[in-house]
C-alpha positions in Angstrom: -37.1 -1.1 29.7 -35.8 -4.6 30.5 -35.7 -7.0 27.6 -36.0 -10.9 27.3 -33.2 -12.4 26.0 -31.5 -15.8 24.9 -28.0 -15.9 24.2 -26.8 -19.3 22.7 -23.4 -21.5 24.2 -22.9 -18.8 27.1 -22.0 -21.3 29.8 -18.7 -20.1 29.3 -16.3 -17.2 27.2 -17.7 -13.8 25.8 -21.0 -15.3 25.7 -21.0 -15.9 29.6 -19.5 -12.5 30.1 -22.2 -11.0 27.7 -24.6 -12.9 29.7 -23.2 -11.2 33.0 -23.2 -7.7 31.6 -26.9 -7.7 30.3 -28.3 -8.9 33.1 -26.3 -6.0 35.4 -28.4 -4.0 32.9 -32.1 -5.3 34.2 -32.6 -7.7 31.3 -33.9 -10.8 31.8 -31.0 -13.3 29.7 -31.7 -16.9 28.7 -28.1 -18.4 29.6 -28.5 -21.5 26.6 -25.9 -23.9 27.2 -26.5 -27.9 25.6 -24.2 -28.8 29.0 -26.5 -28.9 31.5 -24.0 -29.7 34.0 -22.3 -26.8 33.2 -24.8 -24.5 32.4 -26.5 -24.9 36.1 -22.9 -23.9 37.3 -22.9 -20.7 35.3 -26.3 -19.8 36.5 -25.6 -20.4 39.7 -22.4 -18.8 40.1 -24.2 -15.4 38.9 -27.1 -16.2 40.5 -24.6 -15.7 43.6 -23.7 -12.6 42.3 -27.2 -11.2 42.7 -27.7 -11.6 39.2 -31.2 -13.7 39.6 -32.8 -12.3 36.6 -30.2 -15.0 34.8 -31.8 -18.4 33.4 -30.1 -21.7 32.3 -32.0 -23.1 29.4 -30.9 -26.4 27.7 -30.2 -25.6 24.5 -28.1 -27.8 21.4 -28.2 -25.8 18.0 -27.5 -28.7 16.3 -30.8 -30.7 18.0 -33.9 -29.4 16.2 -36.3 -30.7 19.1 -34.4 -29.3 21.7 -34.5 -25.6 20.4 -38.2 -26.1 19.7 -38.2 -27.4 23.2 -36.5 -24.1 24.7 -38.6 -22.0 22.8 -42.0 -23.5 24.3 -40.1 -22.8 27.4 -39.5 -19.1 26.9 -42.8 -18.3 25.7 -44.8 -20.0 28.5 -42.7 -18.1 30.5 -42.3 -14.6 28.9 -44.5 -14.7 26.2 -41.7 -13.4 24.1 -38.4 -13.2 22.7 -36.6 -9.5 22.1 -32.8 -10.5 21.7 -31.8 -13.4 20.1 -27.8 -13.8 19.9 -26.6 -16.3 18.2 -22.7 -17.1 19.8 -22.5 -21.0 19.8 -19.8 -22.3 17.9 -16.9 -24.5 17.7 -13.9 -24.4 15.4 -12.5 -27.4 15.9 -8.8 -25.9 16.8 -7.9 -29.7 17.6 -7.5 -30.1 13.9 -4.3 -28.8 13.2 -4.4 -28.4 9.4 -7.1 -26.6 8.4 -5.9 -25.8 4.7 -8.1 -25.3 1.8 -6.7 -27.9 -0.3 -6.3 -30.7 2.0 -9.3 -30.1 5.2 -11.3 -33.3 5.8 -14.6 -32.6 4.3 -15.9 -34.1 7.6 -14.3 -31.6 9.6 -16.1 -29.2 7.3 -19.6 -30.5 8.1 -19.1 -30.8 11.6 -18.1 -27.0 12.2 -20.7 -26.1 9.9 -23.2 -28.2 11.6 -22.9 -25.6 14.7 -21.9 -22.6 13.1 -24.1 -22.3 10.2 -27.3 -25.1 10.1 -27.4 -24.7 14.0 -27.6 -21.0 14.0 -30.2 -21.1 10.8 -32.6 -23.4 12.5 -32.8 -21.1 15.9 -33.0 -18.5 14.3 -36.0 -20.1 12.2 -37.7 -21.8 15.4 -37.2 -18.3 17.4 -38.8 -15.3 14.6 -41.8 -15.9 15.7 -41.9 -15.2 19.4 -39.3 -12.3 18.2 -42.4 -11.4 15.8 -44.0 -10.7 19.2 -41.2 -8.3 20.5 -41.5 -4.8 19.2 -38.1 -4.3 18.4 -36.8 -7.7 18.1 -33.2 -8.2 17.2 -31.0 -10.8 16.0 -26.9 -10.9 16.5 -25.0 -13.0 14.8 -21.2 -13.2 16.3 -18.9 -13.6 13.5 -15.8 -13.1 12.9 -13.1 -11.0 11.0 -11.9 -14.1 9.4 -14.9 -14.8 7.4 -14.9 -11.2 5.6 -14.2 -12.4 2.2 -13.0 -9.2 1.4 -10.2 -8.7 4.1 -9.5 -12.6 3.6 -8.4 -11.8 -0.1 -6.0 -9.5 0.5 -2.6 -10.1 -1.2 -0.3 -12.1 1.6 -3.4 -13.6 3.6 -3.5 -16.7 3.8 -6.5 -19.1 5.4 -5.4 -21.8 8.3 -9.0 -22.4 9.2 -11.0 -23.0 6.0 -13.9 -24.4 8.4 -14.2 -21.8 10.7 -13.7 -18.9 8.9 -16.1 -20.2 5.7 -18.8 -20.9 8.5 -18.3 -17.3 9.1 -18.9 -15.8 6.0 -21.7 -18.3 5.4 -23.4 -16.4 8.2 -22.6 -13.3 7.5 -24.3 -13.9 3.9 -27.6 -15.4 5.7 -27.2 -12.3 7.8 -27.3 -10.1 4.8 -30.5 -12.2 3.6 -32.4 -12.6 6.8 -31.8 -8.6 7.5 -33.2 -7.9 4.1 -36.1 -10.0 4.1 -37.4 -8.7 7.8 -36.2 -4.9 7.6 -40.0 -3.6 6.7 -41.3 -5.8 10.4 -38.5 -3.6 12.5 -36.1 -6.7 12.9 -32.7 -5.4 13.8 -30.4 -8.0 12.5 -26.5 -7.6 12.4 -23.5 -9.6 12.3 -20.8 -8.1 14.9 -17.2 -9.6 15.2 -15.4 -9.1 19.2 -12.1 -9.1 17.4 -9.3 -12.2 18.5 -10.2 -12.7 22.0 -8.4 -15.5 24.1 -11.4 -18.0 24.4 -12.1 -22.1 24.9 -12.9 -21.4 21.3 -9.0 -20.8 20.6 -7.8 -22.3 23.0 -6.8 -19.5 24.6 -4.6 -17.9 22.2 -2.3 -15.4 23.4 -2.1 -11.7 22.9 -6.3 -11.9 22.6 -8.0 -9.2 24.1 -10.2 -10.6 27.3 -13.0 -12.4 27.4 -15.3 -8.9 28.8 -13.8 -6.8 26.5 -14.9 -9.1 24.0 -18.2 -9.3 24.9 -18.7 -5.6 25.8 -18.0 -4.9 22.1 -21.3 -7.1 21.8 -23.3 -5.1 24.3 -24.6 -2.2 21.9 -26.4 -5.2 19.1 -27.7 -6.8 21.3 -29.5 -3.2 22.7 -30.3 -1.5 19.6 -32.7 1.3 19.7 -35.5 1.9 17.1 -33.5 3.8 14.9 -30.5 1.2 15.3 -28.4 -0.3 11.5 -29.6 -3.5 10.7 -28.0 -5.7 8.0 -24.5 -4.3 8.7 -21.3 -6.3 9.7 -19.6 -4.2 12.7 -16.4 -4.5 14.8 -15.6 -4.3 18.6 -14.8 -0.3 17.8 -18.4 0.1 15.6 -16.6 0.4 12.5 -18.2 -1.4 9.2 -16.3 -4.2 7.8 -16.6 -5.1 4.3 -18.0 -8.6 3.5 
């Protein structure tokens, strides 16, 4: 059965290739991008792949009117929201030192401005048009780096306090949100790709590719019925500790 979805900052990277792979599935996807330049591009170029069922929506997580605005869209439209994936985020790589003891506390609000107050506010604006989905689902992309627990181990040490504290800021509003709509048959999990060479990175080397890391996205964003919620998964399905 195809699904509606909305993916967040998938003009480009793993949430463009997730965007690609869903709709080869069927699904109707919601390419949000808050470049609308660029998100017409990315629509565009799959629509040229016969990939139609693909729609740019202007989205900014961090403008309260404009994810209001993209939901009236979607529900005029659809009348509904099944799969809401929340990928947009920035780490602000540019910023070189990133230590605990010395980050710029505005470099702190800005990534969290994205990462964490962005993604609560769409998700906020968006549970009720997923209210109307019967199995709606939320996926928050994380990352590995904001497991507390595998962040504490003896040897690690943190080189992006922002990011990675954004991280396990969602993953803890995960844990909430999951709780609080598990008896209304919300699916809602937090699912880290692994290192993947991204824009977010820069690129990094050695990452694994930008499909691989959105294929280990692919199954949350499809859960069935009987599908975890409140879980934090890898790119191989394994549980990771918070």
């Amino acid at each position: 059965m195809s699904k509606v979805i909305l993916i967040t900052g998938s003009n480009s990277s793993i949430g463009y290739e997730l965007v690609r792979l869903l709709a080869e599935q069927g699904h109707v996807v919601y390419l949000g991008a808050r470049n609308e330049v660029a998100g017409k591009e990315a629509e565009g170029t799959l629509h040229r792949r016969g990939l139609t069922n693909v729609k740019y929506i202007f989205i900014d997580v961090t403008i309260p009117d404009s994810i209001e605005r993209a939901k009236e869209i979607i529900e005029k439209a659809e009348g509904k929201l099944d799969v809401l994936v929340n990928n947009a985020a920035i780490a602000r790589a540019d910023v070189s030192n990133q230590s605990a003891s010395v980050i710029a506390v505005d470099v702190i609000r800005d990534v969290y401005n994205t990462n964490v107050f962005g993604l609560i506010q769409t998700t906020t604006t968006f549970i009720p048009l997923l209210r109307k989905s019967s199995l709606p689902i939320i996926l928050n992309v994380s990352s590995g780096l904001g497991s507390s627990t595998l962040q504490s181990r003896p040897g690690t040490r943190a080189k992006f306090v922002a990011y990675q504290s954004s991280k396990a800021a969602v993953n803890s509003y995960t844990v909430s949100l999951a709780q609080e709509l598990r008896g209304e048959g919300f699916k809602v999990n937090a699912v880290t790709p692994g290192m993947v060479a991204s824009k977010l990175n820069n690129f990094i080397a050695g990452g694994k590719t930008l499909e691989e890391g959105a294929k280990a996205l692919v199954p949350y964003a499809l859960l069935g019925a009987d599908g975890p919620t409140g879980k934090f998964f890898n790119w191989e399905g394994q549980e990771v500790p918070w």
